[in-house]
N, C-alpha and C positions, 0 to 999 in steps of 0.2 A: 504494500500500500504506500504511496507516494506522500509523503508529507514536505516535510519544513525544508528537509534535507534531500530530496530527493525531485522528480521533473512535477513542476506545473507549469501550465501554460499561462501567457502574459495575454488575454485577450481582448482587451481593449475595442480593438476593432470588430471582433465577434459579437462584443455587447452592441454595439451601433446599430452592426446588420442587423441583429436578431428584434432590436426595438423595432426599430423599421419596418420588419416584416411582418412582425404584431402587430403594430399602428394599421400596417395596408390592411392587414385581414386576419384577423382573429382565426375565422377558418381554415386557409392556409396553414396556419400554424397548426391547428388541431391534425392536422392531415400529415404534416411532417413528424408533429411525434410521434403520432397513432400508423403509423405505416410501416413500421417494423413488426409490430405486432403479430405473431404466427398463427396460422391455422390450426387451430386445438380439438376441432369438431367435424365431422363428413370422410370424405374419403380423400389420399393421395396416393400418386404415385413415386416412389423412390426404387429409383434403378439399384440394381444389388442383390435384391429382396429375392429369397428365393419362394416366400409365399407369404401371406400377410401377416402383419405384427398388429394387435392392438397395445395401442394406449390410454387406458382412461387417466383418468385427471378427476381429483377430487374438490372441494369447498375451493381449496387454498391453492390449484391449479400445481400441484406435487403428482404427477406421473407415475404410472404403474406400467410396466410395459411386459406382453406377453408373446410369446413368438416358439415357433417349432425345433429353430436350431440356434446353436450358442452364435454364429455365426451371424443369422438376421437378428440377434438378440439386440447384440455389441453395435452392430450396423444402426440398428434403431434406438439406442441408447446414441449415439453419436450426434443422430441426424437431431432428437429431440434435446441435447446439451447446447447445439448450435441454435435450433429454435429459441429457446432462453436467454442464451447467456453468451452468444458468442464474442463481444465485444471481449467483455472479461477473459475466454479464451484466446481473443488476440492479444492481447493488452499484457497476460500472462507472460505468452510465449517470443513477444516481441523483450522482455526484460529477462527471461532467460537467457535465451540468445545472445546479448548483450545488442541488442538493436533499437531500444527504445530513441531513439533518435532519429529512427525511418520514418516511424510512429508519430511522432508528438513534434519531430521538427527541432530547428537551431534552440537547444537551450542549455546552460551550461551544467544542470543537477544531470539531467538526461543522460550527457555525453562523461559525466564523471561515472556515472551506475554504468554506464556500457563497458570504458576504460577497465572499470574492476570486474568486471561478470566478464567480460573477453579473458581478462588475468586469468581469472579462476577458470577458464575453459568450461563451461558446464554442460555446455550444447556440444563441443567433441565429446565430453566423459560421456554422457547422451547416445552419443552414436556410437561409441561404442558397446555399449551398453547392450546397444539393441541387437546386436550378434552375438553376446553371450544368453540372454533370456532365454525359458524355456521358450522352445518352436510354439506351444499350445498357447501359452502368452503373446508370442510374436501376431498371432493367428488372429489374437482377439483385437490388440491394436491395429492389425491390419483393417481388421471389420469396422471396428469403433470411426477409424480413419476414414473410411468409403463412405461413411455414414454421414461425417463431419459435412466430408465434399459433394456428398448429392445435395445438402441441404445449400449448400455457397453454391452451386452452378446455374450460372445463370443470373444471379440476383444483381444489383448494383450496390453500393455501399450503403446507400440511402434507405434499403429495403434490409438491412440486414441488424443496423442499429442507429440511432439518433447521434451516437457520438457521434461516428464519421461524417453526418451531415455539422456538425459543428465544429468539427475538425477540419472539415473542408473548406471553414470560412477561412482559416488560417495557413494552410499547409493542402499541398499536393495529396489528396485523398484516393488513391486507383483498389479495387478489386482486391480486397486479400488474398494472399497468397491460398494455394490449397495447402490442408491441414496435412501433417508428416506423424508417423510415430514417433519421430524423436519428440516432437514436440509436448507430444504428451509423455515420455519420459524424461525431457529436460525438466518440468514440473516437479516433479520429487526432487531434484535438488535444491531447487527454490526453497521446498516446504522441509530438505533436510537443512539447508543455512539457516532458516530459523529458531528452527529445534533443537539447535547444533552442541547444546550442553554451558561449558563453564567458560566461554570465551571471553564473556565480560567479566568473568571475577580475574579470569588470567592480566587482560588488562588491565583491568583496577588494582591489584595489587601491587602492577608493575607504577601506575600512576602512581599511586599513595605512596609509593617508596621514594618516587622523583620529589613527593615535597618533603615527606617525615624524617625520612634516611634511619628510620632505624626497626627492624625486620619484626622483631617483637608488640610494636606497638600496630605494625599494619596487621600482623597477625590479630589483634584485638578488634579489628574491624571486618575481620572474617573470620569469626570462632567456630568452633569447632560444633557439628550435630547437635543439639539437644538429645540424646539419650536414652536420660534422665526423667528428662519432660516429656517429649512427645515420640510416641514409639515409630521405628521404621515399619515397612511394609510386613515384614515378614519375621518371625520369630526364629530363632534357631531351630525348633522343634517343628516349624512349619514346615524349611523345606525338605524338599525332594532329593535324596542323596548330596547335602551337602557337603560343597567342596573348599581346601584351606584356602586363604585369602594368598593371594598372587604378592610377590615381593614388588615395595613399591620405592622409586628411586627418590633420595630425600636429598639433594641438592645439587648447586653450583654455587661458586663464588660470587658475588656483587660485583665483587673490582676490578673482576675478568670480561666484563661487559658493559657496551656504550648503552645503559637501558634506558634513559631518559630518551636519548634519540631514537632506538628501537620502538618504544611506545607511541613517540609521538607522530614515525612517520608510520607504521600500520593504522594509528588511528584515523588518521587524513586520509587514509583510502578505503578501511573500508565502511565509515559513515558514509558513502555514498553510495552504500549498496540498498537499493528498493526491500520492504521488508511486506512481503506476500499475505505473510499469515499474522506477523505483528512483530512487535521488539518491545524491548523493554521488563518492568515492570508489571507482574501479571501476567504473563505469560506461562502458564503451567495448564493443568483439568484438576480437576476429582475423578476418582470413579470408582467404584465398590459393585462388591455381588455379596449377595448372603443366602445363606442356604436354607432352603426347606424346611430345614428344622425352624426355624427361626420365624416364616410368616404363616400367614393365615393361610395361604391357598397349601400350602405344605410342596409347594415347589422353588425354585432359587428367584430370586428377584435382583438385575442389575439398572445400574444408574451411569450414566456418562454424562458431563458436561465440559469439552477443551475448554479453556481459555485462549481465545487470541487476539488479533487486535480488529477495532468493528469498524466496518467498511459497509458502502454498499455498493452492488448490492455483496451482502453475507455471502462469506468464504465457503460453506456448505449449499449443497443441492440436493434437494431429498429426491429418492426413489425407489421404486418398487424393479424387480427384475424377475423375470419366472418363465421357468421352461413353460410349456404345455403339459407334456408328461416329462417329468424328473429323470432322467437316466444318467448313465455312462457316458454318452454324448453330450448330450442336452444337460449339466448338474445343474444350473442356478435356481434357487426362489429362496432370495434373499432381496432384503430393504432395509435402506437407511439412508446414510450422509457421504452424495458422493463429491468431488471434484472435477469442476466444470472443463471438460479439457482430459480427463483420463479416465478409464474404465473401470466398473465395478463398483463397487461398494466400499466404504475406506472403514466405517464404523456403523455394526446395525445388529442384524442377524439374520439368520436362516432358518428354516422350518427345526434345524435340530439343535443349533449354539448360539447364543449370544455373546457379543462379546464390545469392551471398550479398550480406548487408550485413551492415556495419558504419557507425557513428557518423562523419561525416565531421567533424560539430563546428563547423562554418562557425557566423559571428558573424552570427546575425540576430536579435538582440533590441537594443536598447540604451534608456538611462534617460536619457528629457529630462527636463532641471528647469526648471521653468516659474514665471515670473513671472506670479501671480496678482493681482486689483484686491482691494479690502476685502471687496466684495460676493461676491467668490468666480465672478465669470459670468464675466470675460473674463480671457485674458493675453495678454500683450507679445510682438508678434509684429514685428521690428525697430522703427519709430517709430509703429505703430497696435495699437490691440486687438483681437483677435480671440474673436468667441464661443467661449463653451463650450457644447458639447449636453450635454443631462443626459437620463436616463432615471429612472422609480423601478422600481424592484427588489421583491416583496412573497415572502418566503420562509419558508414554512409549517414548522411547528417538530411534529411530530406528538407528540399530550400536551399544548403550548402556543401559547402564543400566535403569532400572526404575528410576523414582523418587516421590518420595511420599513427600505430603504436607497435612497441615492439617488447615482447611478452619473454623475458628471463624466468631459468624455473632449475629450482637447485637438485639435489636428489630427495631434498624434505618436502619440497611443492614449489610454485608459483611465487614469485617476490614480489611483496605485495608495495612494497617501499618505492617503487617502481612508479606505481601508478602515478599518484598526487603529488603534487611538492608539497614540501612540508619546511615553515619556516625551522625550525630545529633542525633540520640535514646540512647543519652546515660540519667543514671538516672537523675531522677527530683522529687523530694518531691513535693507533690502538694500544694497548699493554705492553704490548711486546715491542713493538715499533716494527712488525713484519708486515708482507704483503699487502702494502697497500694501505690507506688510511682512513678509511670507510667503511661502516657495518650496514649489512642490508636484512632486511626481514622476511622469511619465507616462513608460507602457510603450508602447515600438515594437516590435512582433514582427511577424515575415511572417507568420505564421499567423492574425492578426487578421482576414488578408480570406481570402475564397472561393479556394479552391483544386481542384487537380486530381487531390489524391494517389489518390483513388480509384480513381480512370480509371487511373492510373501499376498499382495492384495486380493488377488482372487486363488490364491490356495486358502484364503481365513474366508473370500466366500464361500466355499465347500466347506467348510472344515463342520466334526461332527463331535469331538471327542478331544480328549487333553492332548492324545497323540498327533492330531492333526495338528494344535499349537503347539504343538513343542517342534514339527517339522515347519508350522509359519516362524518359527524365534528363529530356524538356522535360516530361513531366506529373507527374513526382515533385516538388513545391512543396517541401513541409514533411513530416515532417524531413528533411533533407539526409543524403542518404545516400552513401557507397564502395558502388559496385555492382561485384562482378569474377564474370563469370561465363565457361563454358566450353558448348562445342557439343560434338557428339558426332559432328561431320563434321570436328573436332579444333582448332577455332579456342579462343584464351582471350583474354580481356581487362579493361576497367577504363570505368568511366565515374563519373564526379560530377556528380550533380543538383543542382538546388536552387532555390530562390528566395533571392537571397544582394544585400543593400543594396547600391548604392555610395554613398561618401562622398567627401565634398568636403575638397580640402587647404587646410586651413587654420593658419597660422602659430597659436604660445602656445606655453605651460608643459610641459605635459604632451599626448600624443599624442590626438589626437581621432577615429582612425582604429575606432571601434569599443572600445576597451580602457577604457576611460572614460566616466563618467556628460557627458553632453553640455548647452549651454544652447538649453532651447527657443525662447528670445527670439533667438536670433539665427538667420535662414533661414540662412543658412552651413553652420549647421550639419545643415539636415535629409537626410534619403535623396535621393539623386538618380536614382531607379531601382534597375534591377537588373542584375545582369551579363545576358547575354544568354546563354541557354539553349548556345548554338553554339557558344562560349566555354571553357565548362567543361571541364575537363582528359579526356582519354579515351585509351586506347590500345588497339591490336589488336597480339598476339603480339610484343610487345615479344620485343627478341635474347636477353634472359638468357634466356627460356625462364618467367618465373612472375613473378606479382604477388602481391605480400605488400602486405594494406591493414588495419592494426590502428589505426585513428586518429593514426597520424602526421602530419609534413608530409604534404602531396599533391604538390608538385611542388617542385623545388630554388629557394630563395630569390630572387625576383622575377622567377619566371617563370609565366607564363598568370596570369590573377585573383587580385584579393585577396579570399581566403576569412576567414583568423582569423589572430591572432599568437597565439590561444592553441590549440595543436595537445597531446596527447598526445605524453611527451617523446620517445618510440619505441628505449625501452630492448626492451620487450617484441616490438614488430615489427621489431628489429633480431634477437633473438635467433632469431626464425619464417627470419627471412634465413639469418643464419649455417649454421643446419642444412641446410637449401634447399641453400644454396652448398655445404657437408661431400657432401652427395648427389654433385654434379654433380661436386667435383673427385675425389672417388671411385674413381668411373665407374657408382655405385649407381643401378639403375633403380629408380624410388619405387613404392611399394604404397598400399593403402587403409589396410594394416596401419600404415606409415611413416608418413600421415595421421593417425591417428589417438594415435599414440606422442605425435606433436609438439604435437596437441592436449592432450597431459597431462604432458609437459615444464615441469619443477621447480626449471631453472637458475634461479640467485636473481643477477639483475644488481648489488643494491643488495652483494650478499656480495664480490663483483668490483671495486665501487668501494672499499667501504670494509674490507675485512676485510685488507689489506697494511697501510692505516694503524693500525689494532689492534695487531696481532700486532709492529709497531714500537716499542711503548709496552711499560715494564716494569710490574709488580704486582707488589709483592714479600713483600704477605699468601699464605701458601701458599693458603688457604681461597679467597680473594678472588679468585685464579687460576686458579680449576677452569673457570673458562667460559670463560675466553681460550684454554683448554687444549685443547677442543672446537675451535675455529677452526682448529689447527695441522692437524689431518689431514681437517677437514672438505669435500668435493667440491664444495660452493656449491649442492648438490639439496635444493628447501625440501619434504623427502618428510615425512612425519605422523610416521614414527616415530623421526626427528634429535631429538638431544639439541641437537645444536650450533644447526639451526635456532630451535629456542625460545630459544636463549640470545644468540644472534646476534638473533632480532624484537623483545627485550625491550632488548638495546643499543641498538637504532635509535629508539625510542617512546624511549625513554631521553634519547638524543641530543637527539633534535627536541624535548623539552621546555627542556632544560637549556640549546640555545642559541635557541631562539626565544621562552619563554613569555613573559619579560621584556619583549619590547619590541612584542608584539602585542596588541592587543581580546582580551579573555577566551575571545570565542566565536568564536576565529579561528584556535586552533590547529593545528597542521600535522598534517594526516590521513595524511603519510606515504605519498602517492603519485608518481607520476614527477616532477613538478613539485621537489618538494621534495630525492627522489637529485638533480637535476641541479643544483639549489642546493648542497647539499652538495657535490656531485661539483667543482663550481667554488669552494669554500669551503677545502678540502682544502692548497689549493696557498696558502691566505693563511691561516698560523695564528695571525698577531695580527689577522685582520678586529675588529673591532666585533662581529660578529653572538655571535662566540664568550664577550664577555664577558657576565658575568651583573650586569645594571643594581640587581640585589638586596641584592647585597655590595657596600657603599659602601668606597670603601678599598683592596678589592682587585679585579686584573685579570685575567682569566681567558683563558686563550690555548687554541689547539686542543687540545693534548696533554693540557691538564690537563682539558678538558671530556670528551675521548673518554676516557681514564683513571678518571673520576667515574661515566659512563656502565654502563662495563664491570663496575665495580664493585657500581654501586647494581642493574643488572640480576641479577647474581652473588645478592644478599641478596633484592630480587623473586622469582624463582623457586626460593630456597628455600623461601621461602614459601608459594607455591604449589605447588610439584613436589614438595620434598622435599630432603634435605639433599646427597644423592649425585647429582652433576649427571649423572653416565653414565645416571639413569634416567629425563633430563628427556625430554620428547616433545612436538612441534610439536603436534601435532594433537588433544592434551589440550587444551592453551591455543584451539584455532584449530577452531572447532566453528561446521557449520553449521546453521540452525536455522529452518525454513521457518516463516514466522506466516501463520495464517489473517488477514488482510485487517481484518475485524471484530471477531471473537470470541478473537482470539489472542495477546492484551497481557496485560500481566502484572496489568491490571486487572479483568480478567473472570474467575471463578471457577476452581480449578485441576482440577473433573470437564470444565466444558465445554472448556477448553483443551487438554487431553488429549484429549478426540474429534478437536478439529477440528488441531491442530499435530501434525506427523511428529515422530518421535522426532530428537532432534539426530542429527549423524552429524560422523565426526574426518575431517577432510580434510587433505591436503597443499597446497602454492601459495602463492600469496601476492598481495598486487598489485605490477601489471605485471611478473606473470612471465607466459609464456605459459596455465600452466592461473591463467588469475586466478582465485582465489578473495581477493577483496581485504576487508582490515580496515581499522580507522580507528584510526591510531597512536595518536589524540588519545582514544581511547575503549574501549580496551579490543582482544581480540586475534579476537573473534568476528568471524565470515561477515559484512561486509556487501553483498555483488555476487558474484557467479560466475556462470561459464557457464549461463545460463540453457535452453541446449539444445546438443547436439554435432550436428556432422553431418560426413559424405566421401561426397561424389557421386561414382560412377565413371561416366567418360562412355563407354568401352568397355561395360561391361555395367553397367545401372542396377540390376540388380537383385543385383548385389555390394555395392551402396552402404550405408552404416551411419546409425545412429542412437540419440542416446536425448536423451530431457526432461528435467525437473530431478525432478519429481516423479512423475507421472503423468497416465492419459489422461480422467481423472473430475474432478470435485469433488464427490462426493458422498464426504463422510469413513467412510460404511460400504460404499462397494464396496473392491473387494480392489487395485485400479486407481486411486485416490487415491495412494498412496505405493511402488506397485510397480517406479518405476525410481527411485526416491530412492539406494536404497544402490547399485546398478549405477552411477552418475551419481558418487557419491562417489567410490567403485575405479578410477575413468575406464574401464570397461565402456560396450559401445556393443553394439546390438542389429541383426543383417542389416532389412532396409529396402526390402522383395520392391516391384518395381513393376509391371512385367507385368501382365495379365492372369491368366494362366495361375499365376505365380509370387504373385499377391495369393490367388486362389482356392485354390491348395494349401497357402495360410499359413492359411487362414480358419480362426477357433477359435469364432465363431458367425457365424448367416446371422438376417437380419431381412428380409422386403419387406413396402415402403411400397406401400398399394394404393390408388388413388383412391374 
């Protein structure tokens, strides 16, 4: 999704034409939105077909497609993805590519996202890719593919989506290309750089070090699990033949490394990389399954909700997929949430499994820095040189000119230091004073090479049994995913995929295990492989009876594989626990209804740690007092319409400025997620730390009580200002507004007629991050949406077709059907929609019929 840092367009000019053509004719205009619009209902013809496919379409215009062979299935899964959402389809595959610039035209975010996504090669990894997949994968992208292009033949742009006609006003707009299978597997790497694990704590600890300088106190800014407090996924007794923990490499020197520079110029490159699924803060899911024993119907019941970043239209497309008769040939009849641009089903179920993900987070990226010669072609590879391969790069700018770049790539990966200039690269003699006197930065990811995620997406559509996900964990590569799914023969369980590095232990300063930018001169330091698929943590019907997987730990500290030290602190899947556990000690048999309650669950953990040490502390301005006053009788539910919650989110953003701004990088301030309660939460107990003083005020020293006290206060004076003078009528969900942007056209740079087509109206939510309904902001930036439940879901494995549902947005992108923003406000309410799977139960939901005729 394009934001601050990434391409919008400057359309000034767009805004003129487009009043103009309002002014001339209202009607006209109705006619240019509404003419994208597809044919949902009667009969078509699509060449391919080897006999007809129905699709019905329900309330919310969510597609069910039926067909004889897997072949016209995929084909018709394609043609009806184009129908919807093709824009988003191009718009995807034009920023994989590294082409956004074909796209959208002369602009300088554009051409910086192409620069770094050419680096990274994603669209060769891509193609390659598509030679190693299974053939019966190959087969189905090929179909999905024909499907794409019967629906593009023939049409003009104008007829395919409204953008291009407002693209047009600005830039050279011709015919899309026809759609490619790479294209739909360049996609998974988009959505694996997202996912990608601990990149930002890598560099943040590398930041924090550039201003702190001293290893122990940055270590205090990124502690270590809770434990203690909030349990990881899985118990030792949980899994599945557990394996000993992998040795993990614990360091390098400091002062063998230009790290400020290494930091600075990887971060100038790759902030300009487009973030698909979201960035940030909040970026994680929930998901849990519990067992039979546990609810009412006496079979397992699962929950999913990702978190990602909210766009529109939403990252998810629901659908239905179903042979005729189920075979050999023919397996699918499965429904849920797919991506617009690639085949199958990503998260749903089938007549026999259910199953979710969540973010597992595992570390596989990490920053070698690399000793470079003068000439730029080799580095230091322990006492020889080793080549660099270079490729050139030629990247069409539509309107101007080409631009050509020339892409360096070490034997660790692509050097990212390359891309961007960065004022910090200026020279630096190394340590030694050997070859050359410059460090460059190269990226190691697993997703650099060929993978199998594809094959892993429609093997979890068949899959029937633990056995089938334990064979989805060895073809899921990239991202690493928490998979906890349930059968309907009553089993529940867990598995973790991945392709996840090992590393070598190696003695130093600072930990070398992955948390730190590494030296590529030294072999010591590179991958040693990978854990072994067989490895990885799994469990069947563990005794409690449910698995709670919200990006926690995975297993209790040094047990099975080293995944990451940077886990989500699991305030949030602590609290998914505790209610779980309120259930069973009871005696309450759980509902979908119960599911779905705990999906919009408002308990605010951070209120829990810090709201006893407030209420501690005296004010003794009457005026200055009215928000502390709020906390005394407040329940810790961060619901929309809390006085106390707004006054209690404005203390905390408060807080994290007052004791951190001081002694961090400007653009390192604390976003106010788990990470940072657990800092506090350990901070709490030391009211002379250091951290509490403010390095601003020469002279004087500032201790807990007086920072929390200042906090209270200064928040007190903030929302009068914005709420009003009488704190009883402040309200969270004034301040805490979510606001879906169209992709391209929906920044605050493009005219304020065409943003209004294409962005939904805001909407006030409740939540917060890492509460369970995360709807998470960014302490550091204000109190807006930036991540939430990007889809909700409760599978009943007893009867599927009790199971719920709803999107963030809706089942379109076309901004004039009625199905663009039709479950936005239900989504808001924590509203969820019945979720008919059956045959019989999809056909008496149908609200239109369409068949596809060869």
């Amino acid at each position: 999704m394009l934001r601050s840092r990434t391409a919008r367009l400057t359309l000034i000019s767009v805004a003129i034409v487009l009043v103009v053509a309002l002014v001339a004719g209202v009607v006209a205009a109705f006619v240019v939105v509404r003419r994208p619009l597809p044919q949902t209902s009667g009969t078509l013809t699509v060449p391919g077909l080897t006999a007809p496919v129905a699709v019905t379409r329900d309330a919310r215009g969510i597609p069910t497609l039926t067909a004889d062979t897997s072949a016209d299935l995929f084909l018709a899964q394609g043609y009806v993805a184009a129908q919807d959402r093709f824009f988003e389809m191009d718009y995807r595959r034009h920023v994989v590519a590294g082409r956004l610039s074909e796209l959208v035209g002369e602009n300088e975010d554009a051409l910086d996202a192409d620069k770094v996504i050419r680096t990274f090669g994603w669209y060769r990894v891509a193609t390659e890719e598509l030679e190693t997949i299974d053939p019966a994968t190959r087969a189905v992208l090929e179909a999905y593919t024909r499907g794409v292009n019967a629906y593009l033949d023939g049409k003009a742009p104008s007829q395919i989506a409204v953008e291009y006609t407002v693209l047009g006003l600005q830039v050279d707009v011709e015919a899309p290309a026809p759609w490619t299978e790479v294209d739909s597997l360049a996609w998974l790497k988009a959505m694996a750089w997202d996912l990608r694990g601990n990149y930002d704590d890598e560099l943040g600890r590398a930041r924090a070090f550039s201003s702190i300088r001293d290893v122990a106190q940055v270590d205090e800014l990124f502690p270590a699990y809770p434990q203690d407090v909030n349990a990881p996924i899985l118990a030792e007794a949980d899994l599945t033949d557990p394996t000993p923990a992998a040795a993990q490499a614990r360091a390098l020197d400091l002062d063998d490394i230009g790290l400020q520079r290494a930091v600075d110029s990887a971060q100038a490159a790759l902030a300009a990389v487009p973030h698909l699924l979201g960035d940030g803060e909040g970026m994680g899911s929930n998901s849990w399954v519990v067992s039979g024993d546990l609810t009412e119907s006496g079979h397992p019941l699962l929950a999913n909700d990702p978190h990602l970043g909210i766009s529109a239209p939403g990252i998810w497309m629901q659908v239905g997929l179903r042979c005729r008769e189920v075979t050999d040939a023919c397996p699918y009849d499965v429904s849920g949430f797919s991506f617009a641009g690639f085949p199958g089903v990503v998260i749903g179920h089938n007549a026999d499994l259910a199953w979710g993900l969540t973010n597992l987070g595992a570390d596989v990226t990490d920053f070698f820095l690399e000793r470079v010669t003068d000439d730029g072609t080799s580095s230091v590879r322990g006492n020889e040189l080793e080549p660099i391969a270079t490729r050139t790069e030629v990247i069409k700018v539509n309107g101007g000119d080409d631009v050509t770049i020339e892409v360096r790539e070490t034997v660790h990966g692509p050097i990212v230091s390359d891309v961007l200039e960065s004022d910090a690269l200026g020279d630096a003699p190394l340590p030694d004073g050997t070859f050359g006197r410059s460090y460059e930065v190269a990226l190691a990811w697993t997703a650099l090479a060929p993978g199998r995620t594809a094959d892993a997406v429609l093997a979890i559509d068949t899959a029937k049994d633990a056995a089938d996900i334990a064979r989805v964990g060895r073809l899921l590569d990239v991202p690493s995913q928490n998979i906890v799914f349930a059968t309907t023969d009553g089993h529940i369980g867990y598995q973790a995929p991945g392709r996840i590095p090992l590393r070598n232990d190696v003695t130093g300063e600072v930990p070398s295990d992955g948390t730190w930018p590494r030296p590529g001169w030294d072999p010591a330091y590179d991958w040693q492989g990978y854990v072994d698929p067989e490895d990885m943590p799994r469990a069947l019907d563990p005794a409690q009876g449910f698995v709670v997987a919200a990006n926690q730990a995975v297993t209790p500290e040094g047990v099975g594989p080293y995944l990451t030290s940077d886990w989500d602190y699991g305030f949030r899947s602590q609290r998914i626990r505790d209610v779980l556990e309120s259930h069973v000690a009871a005696g309450e048999k759980m509902t979908v209804a119960d599911m779905g309650a705990l999906q919009v669950d408002q308990h605010n953990p951070y209120a829990d740690v810090l709201v006893p040490a407030l209420l501690r502390l005296d004010i003794d301005d009457a005026f200055d007092d009215d928000g502390q006053d709020l906390l005394r009788t407040w329940d810790h539910v961060q619901s929309a319409d809390s006085a106390a919650a707004a006054y209690f989110s404005a203390v905390w953003s408060t807080l994290l400025t007052l004791a951190f701004a001081d002694d961090l990088p400007k653009d390192d301030a604390p976003d106010g997620g788990s990470r940072w309660l657990e800092v506090v939460r350990e901070l709490l107990d030391e009211p002379d730390s250091p951290w509490w003083d403010d390095r601003s005020t020469p002279g004087v020293v500032e201790g807990r009580d007086e920072v929390l006290t200042r906090a209270m206060v200064t928040a007190r004076l903030e929302l009068t200002q914005q709420l009003g003078r009488d704190a009883e009528d402040w309200r969270w969900g004034r301040l805490h507004v979510a606001a879906p942007e169209h992709a391209v056209l929906g920044g605050d740079s493009v005219p304020g007629l065409v943003r209004s087509l294409v962005n939904p109206d805001p909407v006030e939510v409740g939540g917060g991050s890492s509460l369970v309904d995360a709807t998470a902001w960014d302490a550091s930036q204000g109190y807006g949406v930036t991540a939430g439940p990007s889809m909700r879901m409760v599978v009943d494995l007893g009867d599927l077709d009790s199971s719920t549902w709803v999107n963030l947005t809706g089942s379109s992108g076309h901004p004039a059907s009625p199905h663009y923003t039709d479950q936005l406000g239900p989504w808001s309410k924590g509203t969820t929609f019945p979720w008919p799977f059956t045959a019989a139960a999809t056909e008496a939901d149908a609200d239109q019929r369409l068949t596809l005729e060869p």
